[in-house]
Backbone as JSON, one array per atom type, in Angstrom:
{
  "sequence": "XXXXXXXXXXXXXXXXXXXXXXXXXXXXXXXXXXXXXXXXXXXXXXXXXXXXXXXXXXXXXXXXXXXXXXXXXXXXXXXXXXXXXXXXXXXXXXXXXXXXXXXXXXXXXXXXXXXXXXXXXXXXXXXXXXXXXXXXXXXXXXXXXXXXXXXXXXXXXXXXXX",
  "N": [[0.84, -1.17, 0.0], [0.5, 2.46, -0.86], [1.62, 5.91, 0.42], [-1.46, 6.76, 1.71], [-2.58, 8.13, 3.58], [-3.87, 10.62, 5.89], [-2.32, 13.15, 7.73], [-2.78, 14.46, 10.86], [-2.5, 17.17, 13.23], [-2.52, 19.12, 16.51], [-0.45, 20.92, 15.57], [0.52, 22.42, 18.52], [3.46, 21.94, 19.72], [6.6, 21.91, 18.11], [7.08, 19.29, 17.58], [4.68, 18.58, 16.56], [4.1, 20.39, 14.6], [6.29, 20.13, 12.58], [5.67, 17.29, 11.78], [3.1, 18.42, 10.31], [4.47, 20.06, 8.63], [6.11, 18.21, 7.25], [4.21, 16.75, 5.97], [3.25, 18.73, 4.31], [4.96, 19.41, 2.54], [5.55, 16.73, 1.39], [3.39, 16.52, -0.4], [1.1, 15.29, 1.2], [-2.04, 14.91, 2.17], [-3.25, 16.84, 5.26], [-4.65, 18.08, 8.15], [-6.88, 18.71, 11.04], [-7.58, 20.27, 14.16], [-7.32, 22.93, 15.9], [-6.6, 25.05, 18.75], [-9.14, 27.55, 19.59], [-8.13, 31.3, 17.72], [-5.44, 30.23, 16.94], [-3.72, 29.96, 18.81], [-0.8, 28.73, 19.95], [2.17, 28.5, 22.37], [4.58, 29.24, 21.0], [3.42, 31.2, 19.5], [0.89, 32.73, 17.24], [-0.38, 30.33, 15.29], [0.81, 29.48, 12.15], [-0.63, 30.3, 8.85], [-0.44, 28.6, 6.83], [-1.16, 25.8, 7.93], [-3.7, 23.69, 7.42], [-6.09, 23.7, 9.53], [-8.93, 23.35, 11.64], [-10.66, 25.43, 14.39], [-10.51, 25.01, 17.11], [-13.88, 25.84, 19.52], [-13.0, 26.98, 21.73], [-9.94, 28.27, 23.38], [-8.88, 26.24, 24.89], [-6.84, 23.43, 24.8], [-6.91, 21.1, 24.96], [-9.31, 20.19, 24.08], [-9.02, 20.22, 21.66], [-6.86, 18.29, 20.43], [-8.06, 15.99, 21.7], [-10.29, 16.23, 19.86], [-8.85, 15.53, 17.67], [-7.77, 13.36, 18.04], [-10.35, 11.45, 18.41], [-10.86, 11.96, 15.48], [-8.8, 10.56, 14.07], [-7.61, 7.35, 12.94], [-5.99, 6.36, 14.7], [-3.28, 6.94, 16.94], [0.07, 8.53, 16.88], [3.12, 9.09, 18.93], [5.86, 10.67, 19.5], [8.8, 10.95, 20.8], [11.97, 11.87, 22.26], [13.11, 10.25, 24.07], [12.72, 8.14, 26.4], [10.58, 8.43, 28.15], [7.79, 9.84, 27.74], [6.85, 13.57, 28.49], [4.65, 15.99, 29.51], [2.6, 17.93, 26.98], [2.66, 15.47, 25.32], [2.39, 13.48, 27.07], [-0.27, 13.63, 27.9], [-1.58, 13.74, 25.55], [-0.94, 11.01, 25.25], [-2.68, 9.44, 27.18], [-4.89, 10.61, 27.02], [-5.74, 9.05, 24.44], [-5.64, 6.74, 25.47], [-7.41, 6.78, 27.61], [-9.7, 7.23, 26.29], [-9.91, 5.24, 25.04], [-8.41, 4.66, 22.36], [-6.14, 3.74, 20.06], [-3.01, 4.11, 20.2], [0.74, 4.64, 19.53], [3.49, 4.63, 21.22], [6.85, 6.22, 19.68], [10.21, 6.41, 20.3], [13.52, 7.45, 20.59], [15.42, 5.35, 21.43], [14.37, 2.9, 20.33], [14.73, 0.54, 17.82], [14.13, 0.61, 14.24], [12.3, 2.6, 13.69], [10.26, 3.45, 11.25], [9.61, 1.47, 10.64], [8.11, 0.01, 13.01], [6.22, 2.2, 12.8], [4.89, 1.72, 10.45], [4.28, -0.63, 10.73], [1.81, -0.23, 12.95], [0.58, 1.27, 12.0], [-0.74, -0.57, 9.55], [-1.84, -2.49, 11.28], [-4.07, -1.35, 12.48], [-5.6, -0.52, 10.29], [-4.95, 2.62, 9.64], [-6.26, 5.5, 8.21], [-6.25, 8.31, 8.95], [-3.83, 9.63, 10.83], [-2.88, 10.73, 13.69], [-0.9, 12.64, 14.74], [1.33, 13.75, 17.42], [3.77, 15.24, 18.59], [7.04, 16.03, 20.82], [8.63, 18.77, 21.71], [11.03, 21.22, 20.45], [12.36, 22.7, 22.5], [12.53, 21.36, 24.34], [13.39, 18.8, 23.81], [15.46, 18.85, 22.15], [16.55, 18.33, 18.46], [14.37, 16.7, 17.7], [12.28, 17.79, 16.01], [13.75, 17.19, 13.24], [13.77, 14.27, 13.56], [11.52, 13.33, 13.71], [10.38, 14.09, 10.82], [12.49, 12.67, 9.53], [11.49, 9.86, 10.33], [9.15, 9.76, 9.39], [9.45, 10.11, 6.7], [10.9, 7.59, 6.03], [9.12, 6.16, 6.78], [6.59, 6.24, 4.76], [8.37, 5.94, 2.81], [8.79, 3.38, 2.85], [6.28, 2.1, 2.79], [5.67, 3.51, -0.28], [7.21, 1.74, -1.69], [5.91, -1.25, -0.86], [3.74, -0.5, -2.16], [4.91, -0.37, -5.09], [5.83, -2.75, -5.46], [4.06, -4.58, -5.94], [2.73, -4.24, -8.34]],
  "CA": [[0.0, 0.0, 0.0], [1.46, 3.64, -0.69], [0.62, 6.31, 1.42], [-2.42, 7.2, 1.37], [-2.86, 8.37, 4.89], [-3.65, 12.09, 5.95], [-1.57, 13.67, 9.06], [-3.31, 15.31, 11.81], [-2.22, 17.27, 14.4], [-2.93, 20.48, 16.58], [0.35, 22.28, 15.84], [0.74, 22.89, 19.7], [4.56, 21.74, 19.7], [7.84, 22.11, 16.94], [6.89, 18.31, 16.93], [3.37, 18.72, 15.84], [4.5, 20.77, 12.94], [7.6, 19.18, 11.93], [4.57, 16.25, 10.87], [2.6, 19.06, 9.37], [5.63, 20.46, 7.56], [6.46, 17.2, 6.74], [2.92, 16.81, 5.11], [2.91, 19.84, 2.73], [6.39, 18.94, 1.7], [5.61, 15.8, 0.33], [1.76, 16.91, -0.54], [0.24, 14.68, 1.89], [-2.95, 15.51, 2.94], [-2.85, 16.84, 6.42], [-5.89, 18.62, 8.89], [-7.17, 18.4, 12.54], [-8.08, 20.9, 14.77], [-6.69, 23.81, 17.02], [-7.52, 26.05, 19.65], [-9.0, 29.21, 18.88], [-7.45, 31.91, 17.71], [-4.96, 29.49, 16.69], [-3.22, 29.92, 19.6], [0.08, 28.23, 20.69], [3.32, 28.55, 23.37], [5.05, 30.13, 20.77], [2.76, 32.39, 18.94], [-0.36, 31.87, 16.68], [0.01, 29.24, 13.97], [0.91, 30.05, 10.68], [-2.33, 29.7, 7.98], [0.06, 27.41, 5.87], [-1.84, 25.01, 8.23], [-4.95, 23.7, 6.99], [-6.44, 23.32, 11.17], [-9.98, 24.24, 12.34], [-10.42, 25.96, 15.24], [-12.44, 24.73, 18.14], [-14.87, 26.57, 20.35], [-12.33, 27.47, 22.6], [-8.4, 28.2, 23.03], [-8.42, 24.92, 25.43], [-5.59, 22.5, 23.91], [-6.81, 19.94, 24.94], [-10.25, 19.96, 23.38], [-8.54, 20.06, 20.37], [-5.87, 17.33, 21.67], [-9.19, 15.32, 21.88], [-11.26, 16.26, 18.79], [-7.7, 14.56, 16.81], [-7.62, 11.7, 18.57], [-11.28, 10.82, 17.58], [-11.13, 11.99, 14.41], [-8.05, 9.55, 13.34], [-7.84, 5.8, 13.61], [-4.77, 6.02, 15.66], [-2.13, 8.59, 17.04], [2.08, 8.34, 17.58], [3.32, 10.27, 19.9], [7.21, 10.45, 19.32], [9.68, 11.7, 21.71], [13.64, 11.12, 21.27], [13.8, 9.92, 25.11], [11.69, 6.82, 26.74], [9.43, 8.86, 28.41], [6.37, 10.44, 27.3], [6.38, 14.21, 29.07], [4.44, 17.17, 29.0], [1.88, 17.78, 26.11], [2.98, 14.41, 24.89], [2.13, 12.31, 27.94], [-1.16, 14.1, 28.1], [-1.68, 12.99, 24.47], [-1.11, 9.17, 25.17], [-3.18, 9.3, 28.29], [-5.96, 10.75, 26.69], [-6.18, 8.25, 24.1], [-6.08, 5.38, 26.77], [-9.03, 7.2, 28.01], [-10.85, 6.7, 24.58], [-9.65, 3.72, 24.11], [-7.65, 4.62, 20.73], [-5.28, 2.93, 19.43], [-1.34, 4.74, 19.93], [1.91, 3.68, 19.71], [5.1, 5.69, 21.31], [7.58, 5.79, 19.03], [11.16, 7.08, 21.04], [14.6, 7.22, 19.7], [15.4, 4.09, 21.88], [13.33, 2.36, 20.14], [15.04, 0.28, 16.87], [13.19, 0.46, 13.0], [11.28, 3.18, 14.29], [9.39, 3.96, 10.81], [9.35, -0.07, 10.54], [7.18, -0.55, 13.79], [5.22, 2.81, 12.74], [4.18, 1.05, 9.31], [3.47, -2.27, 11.46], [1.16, -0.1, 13.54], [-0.68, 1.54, 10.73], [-1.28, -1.61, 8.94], [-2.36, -3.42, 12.7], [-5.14, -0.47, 13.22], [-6.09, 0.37, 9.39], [-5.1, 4.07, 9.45], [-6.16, 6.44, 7.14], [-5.71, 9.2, 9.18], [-2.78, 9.29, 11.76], [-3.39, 11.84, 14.89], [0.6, 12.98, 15.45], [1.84, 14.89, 18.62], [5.67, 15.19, 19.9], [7.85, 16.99, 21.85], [9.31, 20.42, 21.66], [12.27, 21.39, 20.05], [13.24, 23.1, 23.02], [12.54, 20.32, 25.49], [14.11, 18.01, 23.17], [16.78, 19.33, 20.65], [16.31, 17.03, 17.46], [13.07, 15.8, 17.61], [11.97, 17.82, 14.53], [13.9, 16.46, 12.06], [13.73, 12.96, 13.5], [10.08, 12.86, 13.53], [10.31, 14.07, 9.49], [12.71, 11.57, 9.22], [10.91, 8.85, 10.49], [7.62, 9.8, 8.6], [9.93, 9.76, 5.5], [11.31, 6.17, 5.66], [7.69, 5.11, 6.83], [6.48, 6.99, 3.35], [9.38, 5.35, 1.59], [8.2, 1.86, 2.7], [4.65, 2.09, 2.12], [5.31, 3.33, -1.37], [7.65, 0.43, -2.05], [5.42, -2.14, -0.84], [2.92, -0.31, -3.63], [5.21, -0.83, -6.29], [6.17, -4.02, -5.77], [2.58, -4.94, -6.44], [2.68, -4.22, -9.92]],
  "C": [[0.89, 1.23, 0.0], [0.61, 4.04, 0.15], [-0.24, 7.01, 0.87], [-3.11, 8.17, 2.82], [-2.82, 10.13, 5.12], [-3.01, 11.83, 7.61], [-2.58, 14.6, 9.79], [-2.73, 15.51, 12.75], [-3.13, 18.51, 14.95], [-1.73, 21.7, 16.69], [0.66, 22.57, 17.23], [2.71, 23.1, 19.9], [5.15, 21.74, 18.5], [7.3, 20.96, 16.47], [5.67, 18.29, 15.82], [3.79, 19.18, 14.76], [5.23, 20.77, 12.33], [7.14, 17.91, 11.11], [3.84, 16.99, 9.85], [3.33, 19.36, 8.18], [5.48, 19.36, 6.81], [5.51, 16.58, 5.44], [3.2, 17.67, 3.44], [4.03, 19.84, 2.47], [6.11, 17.78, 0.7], [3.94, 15.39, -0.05], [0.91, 15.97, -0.34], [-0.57, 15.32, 2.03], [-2.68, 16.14, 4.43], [-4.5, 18.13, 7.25], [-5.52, 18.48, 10.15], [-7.78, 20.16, 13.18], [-6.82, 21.51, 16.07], [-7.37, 24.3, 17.58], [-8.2, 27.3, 18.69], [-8.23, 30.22, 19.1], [-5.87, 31.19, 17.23], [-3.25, 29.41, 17.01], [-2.04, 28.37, 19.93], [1.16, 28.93, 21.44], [3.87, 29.21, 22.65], [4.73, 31.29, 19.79], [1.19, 31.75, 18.17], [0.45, 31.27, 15.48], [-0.14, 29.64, 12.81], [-0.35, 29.59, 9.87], [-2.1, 28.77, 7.35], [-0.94, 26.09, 6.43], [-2.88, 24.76, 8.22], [-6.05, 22.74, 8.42], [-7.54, 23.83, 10.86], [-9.79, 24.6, 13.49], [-11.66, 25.32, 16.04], [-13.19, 26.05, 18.83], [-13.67, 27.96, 21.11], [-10.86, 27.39, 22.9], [-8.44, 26.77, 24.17], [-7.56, 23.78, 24.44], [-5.93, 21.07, 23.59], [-8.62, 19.28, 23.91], [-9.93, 19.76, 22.09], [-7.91, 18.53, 19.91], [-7.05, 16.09, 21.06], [-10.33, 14.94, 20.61], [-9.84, 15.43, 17.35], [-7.84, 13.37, 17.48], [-9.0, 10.92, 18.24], [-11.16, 11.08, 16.3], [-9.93, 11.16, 13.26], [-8.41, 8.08, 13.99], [-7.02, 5.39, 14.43], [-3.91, 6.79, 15.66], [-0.8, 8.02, 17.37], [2.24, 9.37, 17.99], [5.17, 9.42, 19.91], [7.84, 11.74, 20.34], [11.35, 11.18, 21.64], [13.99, 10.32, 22.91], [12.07, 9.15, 25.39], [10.8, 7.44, 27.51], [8.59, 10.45, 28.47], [6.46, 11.91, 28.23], [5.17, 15.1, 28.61], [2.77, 16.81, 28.32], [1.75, 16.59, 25.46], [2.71, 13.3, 25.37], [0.77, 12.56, 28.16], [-1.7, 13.58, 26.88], [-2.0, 11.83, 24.55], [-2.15, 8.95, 26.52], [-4.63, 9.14, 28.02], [-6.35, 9.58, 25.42], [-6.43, 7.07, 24.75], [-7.47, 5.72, 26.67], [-10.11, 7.21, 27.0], [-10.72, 5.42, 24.38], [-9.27, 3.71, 22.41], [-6.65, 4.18, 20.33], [-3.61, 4.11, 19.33], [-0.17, 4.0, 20.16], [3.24, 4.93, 20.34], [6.26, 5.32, 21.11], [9.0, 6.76, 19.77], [12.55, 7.02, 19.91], [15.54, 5.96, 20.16], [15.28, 3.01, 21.37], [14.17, 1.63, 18.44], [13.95, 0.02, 15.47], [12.3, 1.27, 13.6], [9.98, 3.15, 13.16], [8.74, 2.46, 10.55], [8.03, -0.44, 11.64], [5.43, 0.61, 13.46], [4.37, 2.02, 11.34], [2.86, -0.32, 9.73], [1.82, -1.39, 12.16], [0.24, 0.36, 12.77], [-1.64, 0.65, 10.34], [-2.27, -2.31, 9.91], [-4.04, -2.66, 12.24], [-6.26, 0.21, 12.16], [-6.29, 1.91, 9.29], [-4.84, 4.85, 8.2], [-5.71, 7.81, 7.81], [-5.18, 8.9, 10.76], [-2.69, 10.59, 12.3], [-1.72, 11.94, 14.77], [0.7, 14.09, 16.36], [3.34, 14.21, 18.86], [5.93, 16.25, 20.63], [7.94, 18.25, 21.06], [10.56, 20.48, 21.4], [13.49, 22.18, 21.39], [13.09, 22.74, 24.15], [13.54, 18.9, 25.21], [14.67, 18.22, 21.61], [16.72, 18.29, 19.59], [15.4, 17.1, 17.27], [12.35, 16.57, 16.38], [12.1, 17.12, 13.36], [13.6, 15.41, 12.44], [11.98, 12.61, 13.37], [10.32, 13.24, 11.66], [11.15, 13.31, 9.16], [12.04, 10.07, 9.15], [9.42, 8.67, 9.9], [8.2, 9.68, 6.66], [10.21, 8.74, 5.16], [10.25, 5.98, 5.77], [7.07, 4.95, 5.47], [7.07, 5.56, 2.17], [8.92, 3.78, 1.44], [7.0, 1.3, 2.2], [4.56, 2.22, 0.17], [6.42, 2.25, -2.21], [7.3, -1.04, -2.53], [4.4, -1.75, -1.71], [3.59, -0.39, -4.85], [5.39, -2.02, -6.74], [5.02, -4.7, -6.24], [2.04, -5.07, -7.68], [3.83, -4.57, -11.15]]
}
């Protein structure tokens, strides 16, 4: 299967839109939902991002309205545990009962287990939240890395098909 999968986040963190970026780079689809006013930590969110806005600047309502509206969320961090906006993320899907996986830099074949988890959960659209670039130095590119090999595999296993 190539990808076919849209990206969702709410932009809140570098990570969040290091997936978005990552999106309208390689003209994935990509959506979800933000606060209003399209409010984050380090200013409002650029329009490049194609977000709605909820009701209210709450984060987490947003946070919340992604996590139902995909079939399953990763939450990547470059260190084994989950803080912050990020642990609040995986918590809240528990609490739905949704389907996530946390993908770390620990963690070997990262875009390998993210493919596995796709395929497990049938996702078309994939909720993403990470860290902060200035909680965790890296974690930009490595999340657009690791959404690139995933990419690369998916449209592999679609060529080979033909």
């Amino acid at each position: 299967m190539s990808w076919e999968t849209i990206i969702i986040s709410n932009g809140q963190t570098s990570g969040d839109r290091a997936a978005l970026d990552w999106a309208i780079e390689q003209n994935v689809p990509h959506g979800g939902w933000c606060p209003k006013g399209r409010a984050t930590a380090a200013g409002p969110l650029d329009v490049k991002y194609q977000l709605r806005e909820t009701a209210t600047e709450n984060y987490l309502e947003c946070t919340e309205a992604n996590i139902l509206g995909a079939e399953g969320t990763v939450a990547f961090t470059l260190g084994p545990k989950a803080t912050g906006s990020t642990q609040k993320t995986i918590s809240l899907t528990k609490k739905l009962k949704k389907p996530c996986v946390h993908l770390h830099q620990g963690i070997l074949a990262v875009s390998e287990k993210l493919v596995a988890f796709m395929d497990k959960h049938h996702i078309r659209r994939l909720n993403v939240a990470g860290s902060d670039e200035a909680n965790e130095a890296g974690i930009d590119l490595w999340i657009s890395n690791a959404l690139i090999k995933a990419k690369a595999t998916m449209d592999r296993r679609s060529q080979s098909l033909f």
